[in-house]
N, C-alpha and C positions, 0 to 999 in steps of 0.2 A: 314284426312291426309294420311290414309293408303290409301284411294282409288286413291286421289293425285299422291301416288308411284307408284303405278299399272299400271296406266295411262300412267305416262312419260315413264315404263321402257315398257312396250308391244310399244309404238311407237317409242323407240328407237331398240328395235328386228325387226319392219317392216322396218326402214331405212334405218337397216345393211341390209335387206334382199332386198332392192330396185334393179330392176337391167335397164339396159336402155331397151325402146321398141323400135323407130324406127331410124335407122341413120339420123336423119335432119340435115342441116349444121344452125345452129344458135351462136348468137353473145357469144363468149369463156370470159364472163363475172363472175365475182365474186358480184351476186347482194346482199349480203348480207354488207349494211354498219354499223349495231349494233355490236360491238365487249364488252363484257362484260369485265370489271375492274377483273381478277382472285384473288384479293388479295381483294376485295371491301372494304377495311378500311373507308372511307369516304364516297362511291359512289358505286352504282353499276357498271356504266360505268364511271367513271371519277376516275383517278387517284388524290390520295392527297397528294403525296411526301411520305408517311410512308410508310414503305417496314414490311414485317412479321419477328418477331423477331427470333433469333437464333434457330433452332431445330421447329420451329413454319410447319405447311403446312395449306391450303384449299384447300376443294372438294367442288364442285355443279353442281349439277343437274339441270337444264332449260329448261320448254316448252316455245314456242316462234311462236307466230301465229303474220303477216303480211297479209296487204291487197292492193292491185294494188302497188308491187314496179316496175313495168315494163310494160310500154304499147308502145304499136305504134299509133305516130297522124295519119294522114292522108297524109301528107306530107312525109310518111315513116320513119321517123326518131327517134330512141328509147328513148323516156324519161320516169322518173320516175311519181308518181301520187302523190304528195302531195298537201296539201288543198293551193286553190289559183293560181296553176297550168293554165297557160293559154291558152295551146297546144289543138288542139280539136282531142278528142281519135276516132280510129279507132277499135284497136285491144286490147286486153288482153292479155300481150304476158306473162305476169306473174302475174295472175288474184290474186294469196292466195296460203301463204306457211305456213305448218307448220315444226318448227327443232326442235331440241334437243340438245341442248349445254353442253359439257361436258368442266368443268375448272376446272384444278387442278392449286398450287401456292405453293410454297416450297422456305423458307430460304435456300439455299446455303453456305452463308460465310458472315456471321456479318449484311452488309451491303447489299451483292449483294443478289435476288432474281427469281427463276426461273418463269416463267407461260407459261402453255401451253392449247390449245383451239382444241379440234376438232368437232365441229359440223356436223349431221345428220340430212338429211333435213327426215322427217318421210314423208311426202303429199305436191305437189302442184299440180294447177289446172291453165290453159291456156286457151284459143282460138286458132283456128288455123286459122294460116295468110296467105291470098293466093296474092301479089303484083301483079299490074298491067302485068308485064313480066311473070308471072306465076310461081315465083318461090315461093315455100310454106315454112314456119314454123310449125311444129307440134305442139302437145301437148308435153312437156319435158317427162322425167324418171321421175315416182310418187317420189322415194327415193331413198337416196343414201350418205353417209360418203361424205360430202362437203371440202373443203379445210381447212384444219390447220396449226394452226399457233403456234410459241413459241417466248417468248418474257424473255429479260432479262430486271430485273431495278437494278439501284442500288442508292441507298438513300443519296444524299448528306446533308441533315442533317434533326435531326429531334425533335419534340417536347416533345417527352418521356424524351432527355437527355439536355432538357433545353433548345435547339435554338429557337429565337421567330417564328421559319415559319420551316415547312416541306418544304423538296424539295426531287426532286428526277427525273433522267433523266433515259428514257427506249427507247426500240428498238424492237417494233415488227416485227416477218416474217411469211408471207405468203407462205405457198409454193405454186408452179405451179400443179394445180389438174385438169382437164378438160375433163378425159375418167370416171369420178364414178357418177357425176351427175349432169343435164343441171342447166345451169346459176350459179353453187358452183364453180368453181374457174377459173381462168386465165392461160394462157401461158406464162407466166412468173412470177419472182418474184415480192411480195409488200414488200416492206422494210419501216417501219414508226416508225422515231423518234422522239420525244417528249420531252417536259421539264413540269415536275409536279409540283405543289405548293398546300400548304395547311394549313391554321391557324384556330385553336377552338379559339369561344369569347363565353365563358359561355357555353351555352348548346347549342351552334349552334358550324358547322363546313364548312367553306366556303373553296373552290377550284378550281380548274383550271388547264387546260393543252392544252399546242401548240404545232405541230410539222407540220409536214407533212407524204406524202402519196407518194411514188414514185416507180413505176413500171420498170421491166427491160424491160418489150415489150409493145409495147400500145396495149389496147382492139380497136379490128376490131368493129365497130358498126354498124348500118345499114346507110341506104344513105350517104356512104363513109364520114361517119363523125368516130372519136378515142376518145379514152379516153386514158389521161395518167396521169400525177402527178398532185397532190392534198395540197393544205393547210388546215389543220384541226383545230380546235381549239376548247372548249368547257369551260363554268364555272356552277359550281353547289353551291347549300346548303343545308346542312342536318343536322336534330335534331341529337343526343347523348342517349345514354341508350337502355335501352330492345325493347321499341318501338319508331320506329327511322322512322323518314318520310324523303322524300328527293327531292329535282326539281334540271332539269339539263337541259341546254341549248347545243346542240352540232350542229357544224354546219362544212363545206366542202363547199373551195373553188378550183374549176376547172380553168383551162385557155384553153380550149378547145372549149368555143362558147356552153356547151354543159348546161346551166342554173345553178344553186348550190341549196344545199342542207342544208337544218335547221330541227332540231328536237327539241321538248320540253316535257318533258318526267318526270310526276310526280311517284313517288312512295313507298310501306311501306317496313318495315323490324321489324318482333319480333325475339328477340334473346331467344333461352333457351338452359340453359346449356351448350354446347360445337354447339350447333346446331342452327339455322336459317331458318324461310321461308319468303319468301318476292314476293313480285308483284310490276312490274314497268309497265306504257305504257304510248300512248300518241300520239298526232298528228304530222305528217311532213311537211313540208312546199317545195314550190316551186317545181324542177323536173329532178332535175338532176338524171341520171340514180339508181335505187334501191333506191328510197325515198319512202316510204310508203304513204297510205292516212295516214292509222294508224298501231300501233303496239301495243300490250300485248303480256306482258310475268308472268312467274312464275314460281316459285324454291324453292330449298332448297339446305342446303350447310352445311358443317361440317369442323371445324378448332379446330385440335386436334396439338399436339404434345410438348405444352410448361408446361411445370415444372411449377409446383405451386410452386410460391415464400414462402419461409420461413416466418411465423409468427414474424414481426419486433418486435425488444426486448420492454421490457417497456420502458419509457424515462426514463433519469437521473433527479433528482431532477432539478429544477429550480437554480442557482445562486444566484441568483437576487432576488431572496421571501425573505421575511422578516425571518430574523434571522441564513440565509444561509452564510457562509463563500465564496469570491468572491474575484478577483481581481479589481482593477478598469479598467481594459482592456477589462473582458467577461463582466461587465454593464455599458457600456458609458451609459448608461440616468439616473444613479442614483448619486448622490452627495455625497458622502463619507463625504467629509471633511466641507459639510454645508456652502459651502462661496456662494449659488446661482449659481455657475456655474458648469456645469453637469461634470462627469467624462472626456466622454469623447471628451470636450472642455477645459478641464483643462489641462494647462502644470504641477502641482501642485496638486492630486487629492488627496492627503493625506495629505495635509497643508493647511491649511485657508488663501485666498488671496483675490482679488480685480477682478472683472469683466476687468477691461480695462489693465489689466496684466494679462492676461487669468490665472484667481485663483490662482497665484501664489503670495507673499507679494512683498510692495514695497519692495524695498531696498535703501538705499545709502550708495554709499562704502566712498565718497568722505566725508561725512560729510556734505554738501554744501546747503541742504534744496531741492534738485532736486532730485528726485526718480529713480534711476538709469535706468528705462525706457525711460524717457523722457532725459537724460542725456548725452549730445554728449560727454562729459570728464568725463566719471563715476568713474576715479580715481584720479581724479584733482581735486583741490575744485576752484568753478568758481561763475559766479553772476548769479540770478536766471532769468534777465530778457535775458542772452547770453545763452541758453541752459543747465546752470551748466558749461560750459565753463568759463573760466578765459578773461576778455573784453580786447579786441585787435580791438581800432577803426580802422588803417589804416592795419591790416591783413597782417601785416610783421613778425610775429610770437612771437613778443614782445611785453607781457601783457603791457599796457597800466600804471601800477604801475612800471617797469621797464623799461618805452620808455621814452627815453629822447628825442622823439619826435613822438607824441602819433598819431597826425593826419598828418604824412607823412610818408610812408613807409621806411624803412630802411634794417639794418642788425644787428645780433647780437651783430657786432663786434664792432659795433659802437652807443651800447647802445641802438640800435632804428632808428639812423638816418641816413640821406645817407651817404655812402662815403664821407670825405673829398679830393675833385677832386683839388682844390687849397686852396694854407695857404700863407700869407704874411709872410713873413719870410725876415732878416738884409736887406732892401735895395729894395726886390725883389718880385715877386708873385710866389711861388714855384707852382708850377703844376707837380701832382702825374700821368701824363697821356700824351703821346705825341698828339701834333696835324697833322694830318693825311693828305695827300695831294694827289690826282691822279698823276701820275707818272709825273714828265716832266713838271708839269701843276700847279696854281696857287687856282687850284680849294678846297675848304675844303671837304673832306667825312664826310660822313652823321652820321658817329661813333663820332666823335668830334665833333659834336654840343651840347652834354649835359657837357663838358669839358669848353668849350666857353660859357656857360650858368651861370657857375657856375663861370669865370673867370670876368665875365662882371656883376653879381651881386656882385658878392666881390669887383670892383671898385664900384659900383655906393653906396655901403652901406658902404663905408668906405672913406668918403669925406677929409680925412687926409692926405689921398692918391692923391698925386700932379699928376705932369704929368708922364707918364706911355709908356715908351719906346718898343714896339715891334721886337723884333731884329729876323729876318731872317739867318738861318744858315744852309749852305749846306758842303758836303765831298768834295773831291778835283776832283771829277772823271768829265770829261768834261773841258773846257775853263774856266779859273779863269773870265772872262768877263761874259759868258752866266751864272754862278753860281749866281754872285751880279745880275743880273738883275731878274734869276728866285726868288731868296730871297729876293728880295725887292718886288716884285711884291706879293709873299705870306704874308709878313708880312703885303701889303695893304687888302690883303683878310680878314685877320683876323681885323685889324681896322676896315673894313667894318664890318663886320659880329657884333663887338661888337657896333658900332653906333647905327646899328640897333635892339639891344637888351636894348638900352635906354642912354650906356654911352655918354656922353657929348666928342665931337670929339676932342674939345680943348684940354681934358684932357689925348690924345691918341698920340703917334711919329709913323710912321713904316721908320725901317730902315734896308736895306738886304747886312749882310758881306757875302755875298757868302762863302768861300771857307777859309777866313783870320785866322778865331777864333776858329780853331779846340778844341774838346777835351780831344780826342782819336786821335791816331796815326789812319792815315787814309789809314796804309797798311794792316790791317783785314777787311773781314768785318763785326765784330761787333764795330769796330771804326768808320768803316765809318756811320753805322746805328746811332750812339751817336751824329754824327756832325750833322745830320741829324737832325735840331730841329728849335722848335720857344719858345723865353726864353724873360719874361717880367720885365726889371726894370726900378725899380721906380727913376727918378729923382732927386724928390726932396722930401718930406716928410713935410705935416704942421702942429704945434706941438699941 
């Protein structure tokens, strides 16, 4: 382990100490596309949503050895070398690199989190490219402080305080670096945002993160081909504990014609004490610019600064154990009151009741044999087959013991039965209800037909009842001539109307006094509303 230290810190003293050798113009590229996870909670490279808690920070140390992320086909045009790659190579134009990653990660505020990244490339090694036109690329600067970057996240929720899924959205920056050492940075800025996710199942931790990759100036390439904005994306999983294994899948999509980029990337982690060393590497795939064949790395890393939490008290007794004082609210599954149904499903948990009264007792207030549950009048006493309710066959609200007419609706008022709409009375059919007529017209409205119902079953059930005179009677307003015509003409409407309700025609006269037989003075008008009528007498009478 010490010799491990030794190692990484003398190659990071030659990196700072790299300086350029020859001015060559070559492509003002950032070929480094591994950017380490600073906070690695989950992942070495992959974000899991969880940010470092309050007052928390990390530090790590990384060597980091690369092999062909940068060649020239033959075609001139610069792609990366990863396995599967179908370009045919000419040049080495970034044969093997080796850096030095320095990440530090620092809480900020609750939620939000700093990380910052500077790498030092310590060694690489090239070809040197001479194009058909004769224009040359050199070998690069062996070393030299590459481009850094700082990144903020900030944890939109997380698994520590209970939500089922970490998240967490960040925002890396690149700065623009291109005079400290060949192929470490761009002319412009990289800006990349990102959306993190992350859920434990047991002793696994699965993950995830999308953003993108978007430059303020595109990288110049060679045979006037650029490079500019990038979709990223990556998902992993990793064990839990002291020794912690991990794979991760990362990959970069370009829209520039210029191929994409996949990595698969296993690797370990022992955790001791405050302290960490770990190794990741692995193969790349396809050729987009800085794709490796392969890469291995190696580190160590130190995460100090959180307070040891307080030694949680003992627990409180149990409740619920046998012979504990309790309510039945802190042990809903226990039964107090022994009726079978548990505390807390009991309305009741202190009284002994009945399962289909949730443990609470019947009752009946009524007296009536119906359990006040089941009881639609639980303070009525009623019949057991009507709900406990008091029997009301026709549902006019009159028990059937006080309807004086039990299967036809009625009113109170009338014991139960309907209205009396007419009564024979000295001579004559009294009707409790005018008969109703459209203006002007001989027509009946449709409201006096249960008047007319009740007028024509009271003739035809009372066969005593001789013949049965109709008399039409109007107010004085219009021609005493058009009155008797319109009043005779109603009083044949209502003949009509009761023939057809079964009366025997014989036993019916229609006769219309117009305007003759007032009985109200027909200078008001509610005098004149009075004359306004049709009045039934009887004839004759058979004894």
């Amino acid at each position: 382990m010490t010799r491990c230290i030794r190692f990484l810190a003398v190659a990071a003293v030659l990196a700072l100490a790299g300086t350029a050798s020859a001015q060559n113009v070559r492509p003002a590229i950032d070929s480094q596309r591994l950017r380490l996870d600073p906070t690695a909670h989950g992942s070495l490279v992959l974000g899991d949503g969880e940010v470092l808690e309050e007052g928390q920070f990390r530090a790590a140390l990384t060597g980091h050895y690369e092999r062909s992320p940068m060649v020239l086909l033959t075609n001139g045009e610069l792609r990366g070398r990863g396995l599967f790659s179908d370009g045919t190579k000419e040049t080495q134009l970034l044969r093997e690199r080796a850096t030095i990653h320095l990440n530090l990660a620092m809480n900020l505020w609750k939620r939000l989190e700093l990380g910052l990244h500077v790498p030092a490339v310590a060694y690489q090694y090239a070809e040197n490219y001479v194009s058909p036109s004769g224009a040359t690329i050199n070998h690069p600067t062996q070393g030299g402080i590459a481009a850094p970057s700082a990144m903020l996240r900030y944890g939109m929720s997380s698994e520590r305080t209970g939500a089922p899924l970490a998240s967490a959205i960040a925002v890396e920056v690149v700065f623009p670096w291109t005079d400290k050492v060949d192929y470490g940075g761009e002319k412009g800025f990289i800006i990349a945002p990102r959306l993190e996710v992350g859920k434990a199942f047991g002793g696994l931790r699965v993950m995830a993160d999308a953003g993108g990759q978007f430059r303020t100036k595109d990288v110049e390439l060679t045979a006037g081909e650029k490079l500019s904005h990038e979709v990223l994306g990556g998902i992993g999983v990793a064990t839990t504990g002291k020794l912690r294994a991990e794979l991760t899948a990362r990959g970069a999509f370009n829209f520039d014609g210029l191929s994409q980029s996949a990595e698969l990337l296993a690797g370990l982690r022992y955790g001791f004490g405050e302290g960490e060393i770990y190794a990741l590497g692995g193969p790349g795939f396809m050729e987009s610019p800085g794709t490796p064949t392969y890469r291995g790395l190696i580190g160590f890393a130190f995460i100090g600064g959180k307070k040891a939490a307080p030694p949680p008290p003992p627990p409180p007794p149990d409740p619920c154990a046998a012979g504990q004082s309790h309510t039945p609210e802190q042990c809903p599954a226990l039964d107090d009151d022994g009726d079978g149904v548990p505390n807390g499903q009991d309305r009741c948990p202190l009284e002994k009741g009945v399962a289909e009264n949730q443990g609470c007792p019947d009752k009946d207030t009524d007296g009536d044999g119906v359990p006040d549950r089941l009881d639609r009048c639980p303070s009525v006493p009623g019949a057991t087959d009507n709900q406990g309710c008091p029997k009301d066959s026709d549902k006019d609200g009159v028990p059937d013991d006080k309807d004086r007419c039990p299967d036809k609706p009625g009113i109170p008022e009338n014991q139960g039965c309907p209205p009396e709409r007419a009564e024979i009375k000295a001579g004559k059919i009294e009707i409790k209800e005018k008969v109703y007529f459209d203006t002007g017209k001989a027509t009946i409205k449709a409201q006096s037909n249960a008047l007319l119902d009740d007028v024509a079953k009271l003739i035809a059930a009372n066969p005593q009842v001789g013949v049965v005179t109709i008399e039409g009677h109007t107010d004085s307003t219009g021609s005493a001539a058009t009155n008797r015509a319109l009043s005779q003409k109603r009083a044949e409407a209502v003949k009509d109307y009761l023939v057809s309700k079964g009366v025997d025609a014989s036993r019916l006269e229609a006769k219309g006094f117009g305007p003759d037989q007032p009985v109200e003075s027909n200078k008001t008008a509610k005098g004149r509303e009075a004359n306004r009528r049709v009045e039934f007498t009887i004839q004759n009478a058979n004894p």
